[in-house]
C-alpha positions in Angstrom: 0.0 0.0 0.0 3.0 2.3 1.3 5.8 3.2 -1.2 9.2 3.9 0.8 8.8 8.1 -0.5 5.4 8.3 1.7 7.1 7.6 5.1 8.0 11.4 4.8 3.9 11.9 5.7 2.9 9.3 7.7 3.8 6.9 10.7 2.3 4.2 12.5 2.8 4.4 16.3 5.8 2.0 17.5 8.5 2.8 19.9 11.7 2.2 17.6 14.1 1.6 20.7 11.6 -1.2 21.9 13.9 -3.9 23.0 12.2 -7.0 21.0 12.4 -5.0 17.7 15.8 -6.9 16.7 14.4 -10.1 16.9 11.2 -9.4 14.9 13.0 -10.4 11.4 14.1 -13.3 12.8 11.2 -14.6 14.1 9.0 -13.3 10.9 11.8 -15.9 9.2 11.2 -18.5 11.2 7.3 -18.7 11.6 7.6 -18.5 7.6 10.0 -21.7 7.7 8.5 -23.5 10.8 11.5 -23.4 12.3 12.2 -24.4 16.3 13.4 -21.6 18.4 15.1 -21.6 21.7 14.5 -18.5 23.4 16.2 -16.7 26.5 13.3 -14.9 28.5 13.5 -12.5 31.3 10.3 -11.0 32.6 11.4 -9.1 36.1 13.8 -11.1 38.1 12.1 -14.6 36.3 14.8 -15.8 33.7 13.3 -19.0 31.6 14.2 -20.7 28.7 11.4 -22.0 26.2 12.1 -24.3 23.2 9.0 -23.0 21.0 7.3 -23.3 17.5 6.3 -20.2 16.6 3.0 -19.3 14.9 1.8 -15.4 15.2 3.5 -12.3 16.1 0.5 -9.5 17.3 1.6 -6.1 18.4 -0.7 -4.9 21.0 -2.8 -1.6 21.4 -0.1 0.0 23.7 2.7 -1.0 20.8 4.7 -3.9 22.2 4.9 -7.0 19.9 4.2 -10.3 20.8 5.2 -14.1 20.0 2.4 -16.6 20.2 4.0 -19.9 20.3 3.7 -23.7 21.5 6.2 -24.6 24.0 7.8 -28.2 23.6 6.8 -28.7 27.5 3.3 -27.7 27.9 0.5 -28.0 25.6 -0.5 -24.3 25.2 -0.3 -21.9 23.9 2.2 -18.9 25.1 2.1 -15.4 24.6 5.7 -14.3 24.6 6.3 -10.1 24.9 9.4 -9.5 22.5 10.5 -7.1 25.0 11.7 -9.7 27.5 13.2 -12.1 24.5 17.2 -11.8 25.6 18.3 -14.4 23.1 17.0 -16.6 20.1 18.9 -19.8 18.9 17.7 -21.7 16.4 17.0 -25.5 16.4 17.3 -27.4 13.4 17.1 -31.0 15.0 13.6 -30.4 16.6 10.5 -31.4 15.5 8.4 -28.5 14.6 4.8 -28.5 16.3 2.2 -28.2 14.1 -1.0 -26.0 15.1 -4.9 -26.1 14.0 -5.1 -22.3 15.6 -6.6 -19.6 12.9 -4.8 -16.8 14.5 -7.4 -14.5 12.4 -10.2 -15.5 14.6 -7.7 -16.3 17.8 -8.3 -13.0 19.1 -12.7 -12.5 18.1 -13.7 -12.8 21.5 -11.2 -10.7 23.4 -9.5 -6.7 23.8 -6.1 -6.9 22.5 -3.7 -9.7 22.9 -5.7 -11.1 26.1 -6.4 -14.5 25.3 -6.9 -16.9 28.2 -4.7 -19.6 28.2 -7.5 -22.3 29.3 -9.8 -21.0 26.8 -12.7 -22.2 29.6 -14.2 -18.5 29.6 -16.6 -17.7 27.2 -17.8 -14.9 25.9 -20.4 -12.5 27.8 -22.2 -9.3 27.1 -20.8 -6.5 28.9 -23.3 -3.6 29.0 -21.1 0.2 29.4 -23.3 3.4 30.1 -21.0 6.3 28.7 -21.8 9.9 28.7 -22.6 11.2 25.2 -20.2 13.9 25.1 -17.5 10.8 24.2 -19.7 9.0 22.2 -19.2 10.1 18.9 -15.4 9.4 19.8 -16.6 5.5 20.9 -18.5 5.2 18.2 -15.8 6.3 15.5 -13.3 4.2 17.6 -15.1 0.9 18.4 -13.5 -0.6 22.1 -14.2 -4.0 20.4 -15.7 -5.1 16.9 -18.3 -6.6 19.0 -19.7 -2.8 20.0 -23.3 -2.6 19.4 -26.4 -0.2 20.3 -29.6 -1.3 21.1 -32.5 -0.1 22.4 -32.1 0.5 25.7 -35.8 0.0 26.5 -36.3 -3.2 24.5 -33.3 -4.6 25.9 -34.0 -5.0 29.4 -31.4 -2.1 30.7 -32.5 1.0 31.2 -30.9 4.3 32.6 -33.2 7.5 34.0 -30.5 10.1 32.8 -30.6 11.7 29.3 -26.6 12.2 29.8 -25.6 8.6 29.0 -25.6 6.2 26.4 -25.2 2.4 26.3 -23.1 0.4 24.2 -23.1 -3.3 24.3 -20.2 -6.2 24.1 -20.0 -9.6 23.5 -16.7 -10.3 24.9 -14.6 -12.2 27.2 -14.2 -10.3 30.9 -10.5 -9.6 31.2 -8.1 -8.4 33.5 -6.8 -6.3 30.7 -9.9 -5.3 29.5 -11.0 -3.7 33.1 -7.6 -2.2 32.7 -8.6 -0.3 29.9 -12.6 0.6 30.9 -10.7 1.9 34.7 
């Protein structure tokens, strides 16, 4: 879409001194060629080693990018912050792990990256009252593609004040997505 002369009028937000950015190539590479990585992480004072198959790379609302991959030793599926990646070896001798995942619908029921890793909660609609003076912001800036308005009378919720709108979800309740609403 983007020819390298238009970069002199527009940018997408990213923080270019992000630690993780070095390693984004590499792992691009080795999604592409199913490759096994071994990766150095260090979240805190927490230093672990994963030998991974990678599948997805997402970059989150607030910028960060992040590795979705199968670890060899459990049997889910990781979310990996690039930021925290301090080294990547490759593996040629291991067995890549195959995945049935369609990371396009992955993230359907959730805000941003989110994903619960037991996948037991389901969806459920969350019903936000927001005063109309940010609404047309809301509205031209959906929260989640699942944002709807209904009739606040036909739909069972009802609020006495004229200042307020409702907006309804059908979404997975988050720690990360009452983050965001607080």
């Amino acid at each position: 879409i983007l020819n390298e002369s238009d970069e002199s009028f527009i940018s997408f937000h990213s923080n270019q001194y992000s630690e993780g950015l070095n390693y984004l190539n590499q792992i691009v590479n080795s999604i592409k060629n199913k490759e096994v990585l071994r990766i150095s992480y260090q979240k805190k004072n927490n230093k672990e080693t994963f030998t991974i198959s990678p599948y997805y790379l997402k970059q989150s609302k607030k910028a960060s990018w992040h590795l979705f991959c199968k670890s060899k030793s459990e049997n889910k599926i990781l979310n990996l912050n690039l930021n925290f990646i301090k080294k990547i070896n490759f593996l040629p001798a291991e067995s890549y792990l195959e995945t049935s995942i369609n990371f396009d619908e992955y993230f359907d029921d959730v805000l941003d990256i989110a994903v619960p890793w037991n996948r037991k909660k389901k969806p459920q609609e969350i019903v936000l009252a927001v005063r109309n003076k940010y609404m047309r912001y809301l509205d031209s800036n959906p929260l989640h593609p699942s944002q709807t308005r209904k009739n606040e009378m036909s739909s069972g919720f009802n609020i006495d004040n004229s200042e307020y709108s409702i907006r309804y979800y059908r979404i997975i309740l988050t720690t990360e997505l009452l983050k965001y609403l607080l």
